[in-house]
PDB file of N, CA, C and O in Angstrom:
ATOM      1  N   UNK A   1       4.096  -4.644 -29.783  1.00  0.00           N
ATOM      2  CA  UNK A   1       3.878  -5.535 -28.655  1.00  0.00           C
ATOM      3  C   UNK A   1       4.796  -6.752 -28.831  1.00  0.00           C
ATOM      4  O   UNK A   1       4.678  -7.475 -29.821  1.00  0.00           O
ATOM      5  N   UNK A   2       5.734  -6.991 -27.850  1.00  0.00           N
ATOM      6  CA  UNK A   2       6.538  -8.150 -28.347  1.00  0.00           C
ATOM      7  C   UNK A   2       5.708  -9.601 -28.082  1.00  0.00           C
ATOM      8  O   UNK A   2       4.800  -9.766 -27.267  1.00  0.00           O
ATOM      9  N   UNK A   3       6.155 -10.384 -28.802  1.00  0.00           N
ATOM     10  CA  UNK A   3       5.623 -11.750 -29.199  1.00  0.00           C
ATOM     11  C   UNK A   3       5.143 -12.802 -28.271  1.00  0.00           C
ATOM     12  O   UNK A   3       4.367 -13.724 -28.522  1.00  0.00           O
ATOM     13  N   UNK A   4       5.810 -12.471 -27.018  1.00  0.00           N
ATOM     14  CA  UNK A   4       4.886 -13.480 -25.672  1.00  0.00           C
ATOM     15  C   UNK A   4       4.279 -12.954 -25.084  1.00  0.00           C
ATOM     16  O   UNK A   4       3.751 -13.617 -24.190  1.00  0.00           O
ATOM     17  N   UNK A   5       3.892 -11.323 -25.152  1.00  0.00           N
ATOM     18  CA  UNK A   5       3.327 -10.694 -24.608  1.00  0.00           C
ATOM     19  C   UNK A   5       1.558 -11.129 -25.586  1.00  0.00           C
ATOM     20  O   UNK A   5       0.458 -11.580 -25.267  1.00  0.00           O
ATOM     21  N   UNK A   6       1.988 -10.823 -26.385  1.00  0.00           N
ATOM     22  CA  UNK A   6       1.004 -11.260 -27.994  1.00  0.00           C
ATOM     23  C   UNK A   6       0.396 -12.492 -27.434  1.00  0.00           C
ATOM     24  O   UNK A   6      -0.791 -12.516 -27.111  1.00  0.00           O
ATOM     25  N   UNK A   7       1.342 -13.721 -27.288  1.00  0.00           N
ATOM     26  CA  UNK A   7       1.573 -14.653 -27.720  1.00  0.00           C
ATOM     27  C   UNK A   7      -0.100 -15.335 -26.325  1.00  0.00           C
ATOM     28  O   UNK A   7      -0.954 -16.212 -26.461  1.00  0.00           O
ATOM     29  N   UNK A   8       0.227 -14.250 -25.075  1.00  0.00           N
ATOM     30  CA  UNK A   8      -0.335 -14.826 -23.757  1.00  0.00           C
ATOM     31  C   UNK A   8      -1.494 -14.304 -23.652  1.00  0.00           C
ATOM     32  O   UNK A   8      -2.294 -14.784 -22.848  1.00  0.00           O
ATOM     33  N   UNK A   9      -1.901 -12.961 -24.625  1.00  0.00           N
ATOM     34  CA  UNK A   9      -3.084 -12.210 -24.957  1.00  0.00           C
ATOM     35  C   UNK A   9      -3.739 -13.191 -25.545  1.00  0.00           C
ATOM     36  O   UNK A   9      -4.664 -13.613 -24.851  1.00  0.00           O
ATOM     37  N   UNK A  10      -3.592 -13.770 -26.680  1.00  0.00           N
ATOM     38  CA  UNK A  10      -4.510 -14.642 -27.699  1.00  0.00           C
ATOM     39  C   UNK A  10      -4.610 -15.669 -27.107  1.00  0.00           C
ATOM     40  O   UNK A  10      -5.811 -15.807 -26.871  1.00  0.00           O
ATOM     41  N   UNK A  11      -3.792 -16.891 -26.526  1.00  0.00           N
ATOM     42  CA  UNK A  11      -4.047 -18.025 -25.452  1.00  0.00           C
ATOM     43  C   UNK A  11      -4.476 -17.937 -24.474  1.00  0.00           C
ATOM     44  O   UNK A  11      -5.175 -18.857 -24.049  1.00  0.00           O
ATOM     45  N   UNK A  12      -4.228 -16.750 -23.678  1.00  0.00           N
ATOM     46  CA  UNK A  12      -4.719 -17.161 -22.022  1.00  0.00           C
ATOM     47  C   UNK A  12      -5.525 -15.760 -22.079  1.00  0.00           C
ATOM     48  O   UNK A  12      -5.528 -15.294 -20.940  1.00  0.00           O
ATOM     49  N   UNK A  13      -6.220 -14.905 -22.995  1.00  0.00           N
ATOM     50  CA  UNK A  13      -7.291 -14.137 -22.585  1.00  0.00           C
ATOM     51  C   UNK A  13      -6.980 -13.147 -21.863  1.00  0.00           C
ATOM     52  O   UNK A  13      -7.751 -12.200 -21.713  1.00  0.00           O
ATOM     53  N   UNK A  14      -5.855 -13.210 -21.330  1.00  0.00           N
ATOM     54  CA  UNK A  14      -5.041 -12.178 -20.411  1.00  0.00           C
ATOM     55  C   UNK A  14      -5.277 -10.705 -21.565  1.00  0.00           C
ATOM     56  O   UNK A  14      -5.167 -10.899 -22.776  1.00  0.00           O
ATOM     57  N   UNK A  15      -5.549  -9.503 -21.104  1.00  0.00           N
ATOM     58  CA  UNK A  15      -4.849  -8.138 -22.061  1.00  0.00           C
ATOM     59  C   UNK A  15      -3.497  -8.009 -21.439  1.00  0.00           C
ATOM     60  O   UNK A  15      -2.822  -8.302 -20.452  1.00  0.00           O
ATOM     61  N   UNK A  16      -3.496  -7.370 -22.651  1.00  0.00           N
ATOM     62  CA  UNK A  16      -1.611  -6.881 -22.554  1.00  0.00           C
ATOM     63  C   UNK A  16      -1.350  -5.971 -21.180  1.00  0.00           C
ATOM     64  O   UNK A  16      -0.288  -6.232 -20.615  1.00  0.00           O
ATOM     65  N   UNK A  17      -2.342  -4.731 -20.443  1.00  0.00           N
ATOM     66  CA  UNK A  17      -2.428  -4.381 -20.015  1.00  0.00           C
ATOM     67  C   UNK A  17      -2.121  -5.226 -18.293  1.00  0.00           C
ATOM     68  O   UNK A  17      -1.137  -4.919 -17.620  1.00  0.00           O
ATOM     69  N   UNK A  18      -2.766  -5.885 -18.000  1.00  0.00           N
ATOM     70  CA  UNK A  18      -2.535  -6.893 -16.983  1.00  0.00           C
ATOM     71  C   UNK A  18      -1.148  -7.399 -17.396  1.00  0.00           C
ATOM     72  O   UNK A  18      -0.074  -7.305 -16.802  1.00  0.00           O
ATOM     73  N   UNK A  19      -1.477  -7.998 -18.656  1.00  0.00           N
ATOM     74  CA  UNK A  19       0.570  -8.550 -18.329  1.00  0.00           C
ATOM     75  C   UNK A  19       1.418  -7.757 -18.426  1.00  0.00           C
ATOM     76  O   UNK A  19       2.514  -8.216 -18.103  1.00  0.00           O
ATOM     77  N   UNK A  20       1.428  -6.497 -18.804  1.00  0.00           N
ATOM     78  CA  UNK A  20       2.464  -5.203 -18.193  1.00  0.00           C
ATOM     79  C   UNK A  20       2.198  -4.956 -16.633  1.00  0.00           C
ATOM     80  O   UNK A  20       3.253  -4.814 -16.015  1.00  0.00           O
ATOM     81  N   UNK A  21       1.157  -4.880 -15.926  1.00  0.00           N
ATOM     82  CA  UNK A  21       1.065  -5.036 -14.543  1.00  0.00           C
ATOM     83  C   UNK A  21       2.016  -6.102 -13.624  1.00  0.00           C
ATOM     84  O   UNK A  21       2.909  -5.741 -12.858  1.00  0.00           O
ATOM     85  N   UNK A  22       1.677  -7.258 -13.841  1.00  0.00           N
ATOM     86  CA  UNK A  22       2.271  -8.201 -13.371  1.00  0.00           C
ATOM     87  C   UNK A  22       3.600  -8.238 -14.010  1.00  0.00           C
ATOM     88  O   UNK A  22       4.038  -9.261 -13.485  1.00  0.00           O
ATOM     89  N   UNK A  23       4.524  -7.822 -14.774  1.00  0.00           N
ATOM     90  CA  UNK A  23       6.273  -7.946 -14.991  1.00  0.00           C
ATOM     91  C   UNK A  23       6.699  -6.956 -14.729  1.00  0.00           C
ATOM     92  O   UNK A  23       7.922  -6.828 -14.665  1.00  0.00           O
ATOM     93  N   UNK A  24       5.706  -5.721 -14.444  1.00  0.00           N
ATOM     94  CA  UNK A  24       6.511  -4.692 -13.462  1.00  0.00           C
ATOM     95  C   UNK A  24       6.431  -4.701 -12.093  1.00  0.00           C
ATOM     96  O   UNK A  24       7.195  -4.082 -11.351  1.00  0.00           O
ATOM     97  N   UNK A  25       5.188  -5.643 -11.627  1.00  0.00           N
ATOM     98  CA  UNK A  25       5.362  -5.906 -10.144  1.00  0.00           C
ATOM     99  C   UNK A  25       6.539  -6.897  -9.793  1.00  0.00           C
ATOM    100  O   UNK A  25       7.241  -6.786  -8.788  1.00  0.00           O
ATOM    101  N   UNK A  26       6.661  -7.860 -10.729  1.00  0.00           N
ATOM    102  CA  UNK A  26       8.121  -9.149 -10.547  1.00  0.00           C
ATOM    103  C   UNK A  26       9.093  -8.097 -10.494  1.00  0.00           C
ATOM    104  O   UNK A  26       9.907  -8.110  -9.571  1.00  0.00           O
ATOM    105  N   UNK A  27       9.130  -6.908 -11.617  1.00  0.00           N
ATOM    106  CA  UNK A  27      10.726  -6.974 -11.356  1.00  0.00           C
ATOM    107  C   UNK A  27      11.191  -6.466 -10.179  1.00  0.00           C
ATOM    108  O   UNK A  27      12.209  -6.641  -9.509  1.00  0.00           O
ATOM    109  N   UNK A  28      10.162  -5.766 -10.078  1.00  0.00           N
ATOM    110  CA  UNK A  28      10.219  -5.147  -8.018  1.00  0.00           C
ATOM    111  C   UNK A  28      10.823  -6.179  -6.967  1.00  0.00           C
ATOM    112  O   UNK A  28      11.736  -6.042  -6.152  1.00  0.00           O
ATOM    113  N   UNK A  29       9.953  -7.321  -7.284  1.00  0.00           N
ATOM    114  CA  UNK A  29      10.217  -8.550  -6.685  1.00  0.00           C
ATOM    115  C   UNK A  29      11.176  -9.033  -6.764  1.00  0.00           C
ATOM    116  O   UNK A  29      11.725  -9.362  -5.712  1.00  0.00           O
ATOM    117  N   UNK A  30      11.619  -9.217  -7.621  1.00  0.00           N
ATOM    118  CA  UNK A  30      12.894  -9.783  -7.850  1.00  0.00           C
ATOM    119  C   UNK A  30      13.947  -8.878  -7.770  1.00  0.00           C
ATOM    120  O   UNK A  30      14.913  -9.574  -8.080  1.00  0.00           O
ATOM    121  N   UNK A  31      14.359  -7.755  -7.545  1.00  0.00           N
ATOM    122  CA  UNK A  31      15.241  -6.927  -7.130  1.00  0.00           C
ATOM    123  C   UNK A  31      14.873  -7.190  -5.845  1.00  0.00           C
ATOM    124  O   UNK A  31      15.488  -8.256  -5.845  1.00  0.00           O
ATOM    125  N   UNK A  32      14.406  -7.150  -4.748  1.00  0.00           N
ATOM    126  CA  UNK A  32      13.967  -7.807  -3.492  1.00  0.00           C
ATOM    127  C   UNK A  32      14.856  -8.832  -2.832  1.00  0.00           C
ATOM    128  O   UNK A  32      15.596  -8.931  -1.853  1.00  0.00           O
ATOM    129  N   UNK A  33      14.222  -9.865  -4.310  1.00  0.00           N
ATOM    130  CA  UNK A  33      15.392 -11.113  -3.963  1.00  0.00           C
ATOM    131  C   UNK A  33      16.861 -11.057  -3.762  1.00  0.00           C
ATOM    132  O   UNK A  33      17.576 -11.317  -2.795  1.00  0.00           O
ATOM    133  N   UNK A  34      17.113 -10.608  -5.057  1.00  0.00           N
ATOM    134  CA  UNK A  34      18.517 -10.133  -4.927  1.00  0.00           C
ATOM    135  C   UNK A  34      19.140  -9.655  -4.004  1.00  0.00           C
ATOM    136  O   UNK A  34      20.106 -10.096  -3.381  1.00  0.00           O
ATOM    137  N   UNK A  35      18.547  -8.687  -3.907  1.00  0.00           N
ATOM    138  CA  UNK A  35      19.294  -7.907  -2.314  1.00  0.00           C
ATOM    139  C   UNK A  35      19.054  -8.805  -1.507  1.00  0.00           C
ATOM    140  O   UNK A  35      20.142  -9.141  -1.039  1.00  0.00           O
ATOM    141  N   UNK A  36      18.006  -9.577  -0.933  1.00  0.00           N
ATOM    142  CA  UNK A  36      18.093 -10.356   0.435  1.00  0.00           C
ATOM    143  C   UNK A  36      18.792 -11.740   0.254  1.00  0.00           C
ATOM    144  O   UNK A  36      18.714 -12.540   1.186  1.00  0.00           O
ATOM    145  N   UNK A  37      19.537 -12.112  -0.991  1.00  0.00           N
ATOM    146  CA  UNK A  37      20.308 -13.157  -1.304  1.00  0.00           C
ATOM    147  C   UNK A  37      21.525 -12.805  -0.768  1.00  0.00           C
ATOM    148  O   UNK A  37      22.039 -13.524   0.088  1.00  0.00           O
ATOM    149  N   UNK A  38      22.238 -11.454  -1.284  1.00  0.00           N
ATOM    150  CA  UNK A  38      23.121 -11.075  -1.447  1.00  0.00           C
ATOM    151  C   UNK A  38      23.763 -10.760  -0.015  1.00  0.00           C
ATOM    152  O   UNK A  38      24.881 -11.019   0.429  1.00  0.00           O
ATOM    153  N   UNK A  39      22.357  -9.931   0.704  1.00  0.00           N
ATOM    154  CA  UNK A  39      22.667  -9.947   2.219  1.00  0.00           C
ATOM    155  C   UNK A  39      22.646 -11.309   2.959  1.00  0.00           C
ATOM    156  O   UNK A  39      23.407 -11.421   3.921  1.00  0.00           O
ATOM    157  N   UNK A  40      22.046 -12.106   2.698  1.00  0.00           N
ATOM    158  CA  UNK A  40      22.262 -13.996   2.840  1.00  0.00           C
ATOM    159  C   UNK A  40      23.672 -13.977   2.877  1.00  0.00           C
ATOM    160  O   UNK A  40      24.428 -13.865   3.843  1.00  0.00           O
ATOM    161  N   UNK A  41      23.913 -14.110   1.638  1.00  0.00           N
ATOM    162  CA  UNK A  41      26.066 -14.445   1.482  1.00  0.00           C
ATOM    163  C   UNK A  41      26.799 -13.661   2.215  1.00  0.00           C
ATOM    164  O   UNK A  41      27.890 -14.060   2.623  1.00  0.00           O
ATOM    165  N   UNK A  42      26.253 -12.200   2.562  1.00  0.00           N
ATOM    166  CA  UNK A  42      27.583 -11.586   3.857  1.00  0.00           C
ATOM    167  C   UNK A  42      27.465 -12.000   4.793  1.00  0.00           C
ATOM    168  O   UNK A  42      28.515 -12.130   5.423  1.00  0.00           O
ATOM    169  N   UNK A  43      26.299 -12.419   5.414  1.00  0.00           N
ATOM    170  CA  UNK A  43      26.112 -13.067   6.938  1.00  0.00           C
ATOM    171  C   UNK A  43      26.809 -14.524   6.566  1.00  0.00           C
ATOM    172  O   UNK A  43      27.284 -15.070   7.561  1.00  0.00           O
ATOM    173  N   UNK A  44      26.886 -14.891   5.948  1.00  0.00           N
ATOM    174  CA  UNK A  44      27.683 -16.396   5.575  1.00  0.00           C
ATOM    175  C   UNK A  44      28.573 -16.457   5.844  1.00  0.00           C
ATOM    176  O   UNK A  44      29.127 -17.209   6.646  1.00  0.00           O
ATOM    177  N   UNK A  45      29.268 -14.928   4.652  1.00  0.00           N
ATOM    178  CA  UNK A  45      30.585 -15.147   5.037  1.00  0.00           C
ATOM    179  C   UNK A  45      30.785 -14.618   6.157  1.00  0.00           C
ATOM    180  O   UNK A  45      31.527 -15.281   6.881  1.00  0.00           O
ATOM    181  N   UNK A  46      30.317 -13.452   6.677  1.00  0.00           N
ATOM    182  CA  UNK A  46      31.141 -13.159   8.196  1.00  0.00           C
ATOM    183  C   UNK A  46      31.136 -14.090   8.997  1.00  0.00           C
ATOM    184  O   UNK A  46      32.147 -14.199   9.691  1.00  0.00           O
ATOM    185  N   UNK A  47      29.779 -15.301   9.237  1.00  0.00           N
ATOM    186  CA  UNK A  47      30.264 -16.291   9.922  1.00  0.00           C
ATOM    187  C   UNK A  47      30.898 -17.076   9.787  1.00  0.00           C
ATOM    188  O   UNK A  47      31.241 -17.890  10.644  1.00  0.00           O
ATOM    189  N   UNK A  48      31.201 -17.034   8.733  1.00  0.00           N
ATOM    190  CA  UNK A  48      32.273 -18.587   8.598  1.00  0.00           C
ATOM    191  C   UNK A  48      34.266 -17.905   9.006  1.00  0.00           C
ATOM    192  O   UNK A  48      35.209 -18.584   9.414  1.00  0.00           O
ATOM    193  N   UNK A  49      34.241 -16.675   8.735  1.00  0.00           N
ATOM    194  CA  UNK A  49      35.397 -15.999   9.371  1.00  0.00           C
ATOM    195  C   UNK A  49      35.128 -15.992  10.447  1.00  0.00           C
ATOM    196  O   UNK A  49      35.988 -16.645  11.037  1.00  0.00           O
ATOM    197  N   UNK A  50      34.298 -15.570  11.214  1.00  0.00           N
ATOM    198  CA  UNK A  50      34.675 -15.646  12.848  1.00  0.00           C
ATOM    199  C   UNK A  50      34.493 -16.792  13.237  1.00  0.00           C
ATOM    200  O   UNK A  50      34.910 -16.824  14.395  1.00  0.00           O
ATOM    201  N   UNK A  51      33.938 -18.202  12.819  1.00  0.00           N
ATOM    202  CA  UNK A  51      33.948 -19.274  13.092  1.00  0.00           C
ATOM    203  C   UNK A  51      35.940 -19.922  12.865  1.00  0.00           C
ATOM    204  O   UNK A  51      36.625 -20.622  13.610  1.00  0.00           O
ATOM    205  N   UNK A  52      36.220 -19.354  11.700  1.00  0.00           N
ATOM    206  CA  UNK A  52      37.400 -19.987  11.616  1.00  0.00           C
ATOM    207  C   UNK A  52      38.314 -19.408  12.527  1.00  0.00           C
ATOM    208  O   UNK A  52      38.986 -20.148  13.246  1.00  0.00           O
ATOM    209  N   UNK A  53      38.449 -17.876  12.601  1.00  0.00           N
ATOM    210  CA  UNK A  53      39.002 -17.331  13.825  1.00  0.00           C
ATOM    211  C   UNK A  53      39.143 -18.155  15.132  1.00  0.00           C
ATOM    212  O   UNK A  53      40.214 -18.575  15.571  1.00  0.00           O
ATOM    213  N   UNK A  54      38.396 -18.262  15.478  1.00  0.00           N
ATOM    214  CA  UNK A  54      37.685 -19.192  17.039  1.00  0.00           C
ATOM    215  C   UNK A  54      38.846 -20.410  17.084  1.00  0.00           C
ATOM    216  O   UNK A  54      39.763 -20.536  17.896  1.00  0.00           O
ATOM    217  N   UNK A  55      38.525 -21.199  16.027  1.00  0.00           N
ATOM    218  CA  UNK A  55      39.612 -22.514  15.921  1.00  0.00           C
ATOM    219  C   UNK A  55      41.038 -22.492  15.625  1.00  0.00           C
ATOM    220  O   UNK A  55      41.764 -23.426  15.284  1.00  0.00           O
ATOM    221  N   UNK A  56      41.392 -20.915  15.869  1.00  0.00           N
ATOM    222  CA  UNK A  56      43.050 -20.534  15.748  1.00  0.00           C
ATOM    223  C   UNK A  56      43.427 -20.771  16.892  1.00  0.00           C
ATOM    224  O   UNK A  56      44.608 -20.609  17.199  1.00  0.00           O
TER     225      UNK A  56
END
């Protein structure tokens, strides 16, 4: 069992079991993010090219 996993069992009463639940639901989550960041920055950039287009 690595050591903050340990570490959050003995302090916060949590089982290990629950905190393997919850960091496999984040990483879901956070691959989520990513992608809807990433799709964020293409709509950025395509607008800021057809914005600059326009002012040619």
């Amino acid at each position: 069992m690595p050591m903050s996993i340990q570490a959050a069992e003995e302090n916060l009463g949590v089982p290990a079991a629950g905190i393997a639940l919850i960091l496999g639901v984040d990483r879901i989550l956070d691959m989520s993010r990513s992608a809807i960041d990433v799709a964020g920055e293409l709509v950025a950039c395509l607008l800021m090219a057809r914005w600059q287009q326009s002012r040619r």
